[in-house]
C-alpha positions, 0 to 999 in steps of 0.5 A: 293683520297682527304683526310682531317683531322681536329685537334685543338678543345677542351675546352677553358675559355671566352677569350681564342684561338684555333688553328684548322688545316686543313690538306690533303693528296691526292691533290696539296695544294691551298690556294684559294677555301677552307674555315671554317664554323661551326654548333653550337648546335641546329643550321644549319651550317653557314660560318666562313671564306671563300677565294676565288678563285680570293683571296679575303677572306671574315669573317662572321662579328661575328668573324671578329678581332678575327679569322684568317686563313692562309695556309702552303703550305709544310705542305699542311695545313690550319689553322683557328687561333681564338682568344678572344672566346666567348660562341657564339662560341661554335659549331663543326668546319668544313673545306672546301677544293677544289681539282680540281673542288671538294670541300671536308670537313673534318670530324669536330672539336668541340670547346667549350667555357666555361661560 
């Protein structure tokens, strides 16, 4: 049984950095297929970053420069490293994460950036 769990968000002023870390227990750690997305207030859930199976990683053009992911294989952790916040922001973070053929979310982090 695949679980994930989130950490990370909090408050944050205008131009500030978070780090959300995105671990599992129960399955062999993967860099590839796994992937942020989040859901500001009042809004539908939207992509952040994603990577793909073949590697290739794609950022949503509105965090691009500011936000990086990257992954710990001993740790079996994945890490969204997002700096120069801004309210647009603001929203409740999600990681995806694929296990064998499933993909698997974690329960959300909210992120607020103060005005």
């Amino acid at each position: 049984q695949v679980q994930l769990l989130e950490s990370g968000g909090g408050l944050v002023d205008i131009g500030g950095s978070l780090r959300l870390s995105c671990a599992a227990s129960g399955g062999t750690f993967s860099p590839f297929g796994v992937g942020w997305f989040r859901q500001p207030p009042g809004k539908e859930r939207e992509f952040v970053v994603t990577v793909a199976r073949n590697g290739k990683v794609t950022y949503a053009d509105s965090v691009k420069g500011r936000f990086t992911i990257s992954a710990d294989r001993a740790n079996n952790t994945i890490y969204l490293q997002m700096d120069s916040l801004k309210p647009e922001d603001t929203a409740v973070y999600y990681c995806n994460r694929n296990f064998d053929g499933t993909g698997y979310w974690g329960q959300g982090t909210q992120v607020t950036v103060s005005s």
